[in-house]
C-alpha positions in Angstrom: 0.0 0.0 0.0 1.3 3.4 -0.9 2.0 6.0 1.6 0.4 9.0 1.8 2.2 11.5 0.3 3.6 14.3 3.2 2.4 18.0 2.2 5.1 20.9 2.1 4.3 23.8 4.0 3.1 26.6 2.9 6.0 28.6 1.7 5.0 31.4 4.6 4.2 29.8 7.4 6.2 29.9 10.6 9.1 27.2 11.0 7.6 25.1 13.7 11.0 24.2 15.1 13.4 27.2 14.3 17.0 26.2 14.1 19.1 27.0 16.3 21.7 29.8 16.2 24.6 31.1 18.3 22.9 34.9 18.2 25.1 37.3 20.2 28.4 36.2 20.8 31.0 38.4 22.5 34.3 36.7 19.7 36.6 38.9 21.2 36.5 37.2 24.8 36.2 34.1 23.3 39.7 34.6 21.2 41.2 36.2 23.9 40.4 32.8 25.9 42.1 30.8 23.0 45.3 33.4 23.0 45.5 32.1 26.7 45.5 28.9 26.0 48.3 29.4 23.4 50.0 31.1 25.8 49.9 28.6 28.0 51.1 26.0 25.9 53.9 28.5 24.6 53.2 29.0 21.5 56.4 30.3 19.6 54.1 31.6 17.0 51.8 33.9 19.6 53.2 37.3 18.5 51.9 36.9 15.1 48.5 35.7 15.5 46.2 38.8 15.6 43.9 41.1 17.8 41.0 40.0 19.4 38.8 41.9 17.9 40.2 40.5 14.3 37.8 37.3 13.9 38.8 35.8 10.4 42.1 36.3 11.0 42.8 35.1 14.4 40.3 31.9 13.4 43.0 31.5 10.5 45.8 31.8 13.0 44.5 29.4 15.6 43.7 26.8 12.4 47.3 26.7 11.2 48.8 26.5 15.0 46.6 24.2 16.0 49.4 21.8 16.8 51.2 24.5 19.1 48.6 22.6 22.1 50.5 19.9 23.8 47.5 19.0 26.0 44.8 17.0 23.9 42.0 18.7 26.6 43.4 22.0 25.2 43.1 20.8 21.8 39.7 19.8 22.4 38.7 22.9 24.2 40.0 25.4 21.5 38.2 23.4 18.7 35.1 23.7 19.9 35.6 26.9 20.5 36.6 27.2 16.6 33.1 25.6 15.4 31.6 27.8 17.7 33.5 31.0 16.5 33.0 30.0 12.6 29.1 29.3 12.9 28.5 32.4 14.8 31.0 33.9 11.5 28.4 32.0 9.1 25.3 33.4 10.8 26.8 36.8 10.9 27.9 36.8 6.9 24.1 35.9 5.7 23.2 39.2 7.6 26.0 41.5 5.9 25.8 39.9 2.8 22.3 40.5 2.3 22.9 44.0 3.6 25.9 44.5 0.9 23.2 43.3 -2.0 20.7 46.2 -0.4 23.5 48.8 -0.6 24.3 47.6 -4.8 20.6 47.6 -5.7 20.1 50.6 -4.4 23.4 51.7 -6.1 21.5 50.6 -9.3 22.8 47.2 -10.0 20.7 44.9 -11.8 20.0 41.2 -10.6 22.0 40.5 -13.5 25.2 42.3 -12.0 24.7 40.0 -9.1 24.8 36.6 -10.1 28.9 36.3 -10.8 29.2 37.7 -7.0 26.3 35.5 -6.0 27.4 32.6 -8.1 24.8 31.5 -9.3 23.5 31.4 -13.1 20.6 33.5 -13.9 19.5 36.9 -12.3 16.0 35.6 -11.2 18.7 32.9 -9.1 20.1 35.6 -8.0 16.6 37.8 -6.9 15.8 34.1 -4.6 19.3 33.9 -3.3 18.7 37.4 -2.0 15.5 36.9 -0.5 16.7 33.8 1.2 19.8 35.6 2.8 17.2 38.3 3.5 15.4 35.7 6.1 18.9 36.0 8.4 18.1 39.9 7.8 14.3 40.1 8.7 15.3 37.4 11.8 17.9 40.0 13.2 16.0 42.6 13.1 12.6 40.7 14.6 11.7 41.4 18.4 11.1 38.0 19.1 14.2 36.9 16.8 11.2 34.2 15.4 13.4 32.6 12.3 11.9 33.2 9.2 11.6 30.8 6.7 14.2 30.9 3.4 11.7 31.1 1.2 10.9 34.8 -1.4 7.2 34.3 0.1 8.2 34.4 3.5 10.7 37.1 3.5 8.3 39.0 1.2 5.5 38.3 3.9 8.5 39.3 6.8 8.8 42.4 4.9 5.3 43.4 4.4 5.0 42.5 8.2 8.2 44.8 9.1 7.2 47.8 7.0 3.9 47.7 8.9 5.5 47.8 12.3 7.7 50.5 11.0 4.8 52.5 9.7 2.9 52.3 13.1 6.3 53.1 15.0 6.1 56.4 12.6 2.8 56.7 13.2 3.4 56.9 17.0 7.0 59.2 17.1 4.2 61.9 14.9 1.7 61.7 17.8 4.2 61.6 20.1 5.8 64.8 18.4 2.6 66.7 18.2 1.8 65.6 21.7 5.4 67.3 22.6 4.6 70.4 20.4 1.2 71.3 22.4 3.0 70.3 25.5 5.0 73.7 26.1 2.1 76.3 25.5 -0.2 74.2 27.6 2.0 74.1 30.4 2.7 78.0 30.0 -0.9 78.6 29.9 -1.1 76.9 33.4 1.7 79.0 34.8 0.4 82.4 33.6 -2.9 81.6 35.4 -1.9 79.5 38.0 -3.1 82.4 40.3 -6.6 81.1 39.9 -5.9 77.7 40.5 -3.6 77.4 43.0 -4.9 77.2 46.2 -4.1 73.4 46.9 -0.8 72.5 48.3 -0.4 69.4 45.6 -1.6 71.5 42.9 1.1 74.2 43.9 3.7 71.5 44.4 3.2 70.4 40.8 3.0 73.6 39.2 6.3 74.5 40.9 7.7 71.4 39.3 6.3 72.8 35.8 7.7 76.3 36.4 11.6 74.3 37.3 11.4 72.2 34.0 9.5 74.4 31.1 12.3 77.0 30.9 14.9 74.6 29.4 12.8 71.9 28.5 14.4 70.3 25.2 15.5 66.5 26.1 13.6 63.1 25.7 13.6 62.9 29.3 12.7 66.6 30.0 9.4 66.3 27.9 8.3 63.2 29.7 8.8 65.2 33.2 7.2 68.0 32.0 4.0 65.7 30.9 3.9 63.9 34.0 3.7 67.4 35.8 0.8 68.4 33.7 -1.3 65.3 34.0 -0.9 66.0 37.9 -2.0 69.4 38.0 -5.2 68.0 36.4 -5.3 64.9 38.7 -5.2 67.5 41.5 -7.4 69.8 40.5 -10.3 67.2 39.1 -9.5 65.6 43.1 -9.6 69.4 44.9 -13.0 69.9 42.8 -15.1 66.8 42.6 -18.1 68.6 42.4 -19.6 71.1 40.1 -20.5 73.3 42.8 -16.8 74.1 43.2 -15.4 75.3 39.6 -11.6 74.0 39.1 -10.6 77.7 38.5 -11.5 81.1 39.9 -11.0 82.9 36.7 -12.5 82.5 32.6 -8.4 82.2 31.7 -7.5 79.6 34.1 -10.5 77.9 33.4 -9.5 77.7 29.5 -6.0 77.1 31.0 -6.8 73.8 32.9 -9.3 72.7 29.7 -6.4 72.7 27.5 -4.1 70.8 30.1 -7.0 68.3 30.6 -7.6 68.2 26.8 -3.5 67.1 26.2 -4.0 64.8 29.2 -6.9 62.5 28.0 -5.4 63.2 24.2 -8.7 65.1 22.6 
């Protein structure tokens, strides 16, 4: 009796069980480890092999003195440490290569211009080889790292996915810019009339804070005290004046002032 035939997945769909990958790696503490144990073993060679920092060439190094271990648990050690080293190498060239094909297309090379570099024979070889080193790209870049699968569909549905969560993240810095803009003016507003609002010990406490941090409000961190200020003066006041019967300011102007700060506060 025949077997049923297994179905491929769909060329999109999530692997299932991702491979696994080194991911971050500090190499240079790694090689510095293996320079010890050459050190150790004194290796007559050592003054030639080179920095730390200088992967390729110090995996080339320890390669070709290899033999300069006496102890086979050394031996042992720094090979592993090799295969370690060159998959973390292999992992990291997908990612630049695919970077370095961006950077010629949008030079203006053709697909054609790449297939010698990415030997293979035909540009539209060349177009899938790209999209597949683009998977190691898209998984980089991913805030869950989730591997996505070497296939064009996938990394075409990875990028489609990617420039979405980059257009919301535009979206938001906007809002979050326009927020920033009204932020100032309301705050001033609050200060000019603060007169007929503050007659609350938290309410003055806050609008003291406002009146330390507006004058040279300009950094990240700056804006965000300056915001938290303002939604307390309005927390203070809605908590001072619970009722109608009580009006959160004594005069018209404070009362437009505290409108606006309440306004910016609930984001209308």
């Amino acid at each position: 009796m025949a077997r049923p035939s297994r179905k491929s997945a769909a060329p999109t769909k999530p692997l299932l069980n991702p491979p696994a990958r080194i991911g971050s790696l500090d190499t240079a503490a790694v090689v510095c480890e293996l320079r010890q144990l050459h050190e150790d073993a004194e290796d007559e060679n050592i003054g030639k092999m080179p920095a730390d920092d200088e992967l390729f060439g110090a995996l080339l190094y320890l390669e070709a003195n290899a033999g300069a271990l006496k102890r086979e648990e050394a031996r042992r050690t720094a090979a592993i440490a090799r295969v370690k080293l060159w998959e973390y190498l292999r992992e990291q060239t997908d990612i630049h290569q695919a970077k370095a094909i961006e950077h010629a297309r949008a030079a203006g090379a053709a697909w054609a211009d790449l297939v010698p570099p990415l030997a293979v024979n035909m540009p539209s070889a060349a177009y899938n080889k790209a999209k597949r080193l683009q998977a190691a790209v898209l998984t980089e870049a991913s805030h869950d790292k989730r591997p996505v699968r070497r296939t064009p569909e996938a990394v075409r549905e990875a990028e489609r996915q990617a420039a979405a969560r980059a257009a919301a993240e535009r979206r938001a810095e906007e809002e979050a810019a326009r927020r920033h803009t009204l932020l100032a003016p309301v705050a001033q507003r609050l200060l000019e009339h603060r007169a007929g609002l503050d007659d609350d010990a938290e309410v003055t406490f806050w609008l003291d804070q406002i009146a330390a941090v507006l004058p040279d409000c300009r950094t990240p961190t700056q804006l965000v005290s300056l915001g938290t200020y303002v939604e307390a003066v309005v927390r203070e006041l809605r908590k001072s004046r619970p009722t109608a019967a009580r009006p959160t300011a004594s005069t018209a102007e404070a009362q437009l002032a505290y409108a606006a700060a309440a306004a910016y506060v609930t984001g209308s």
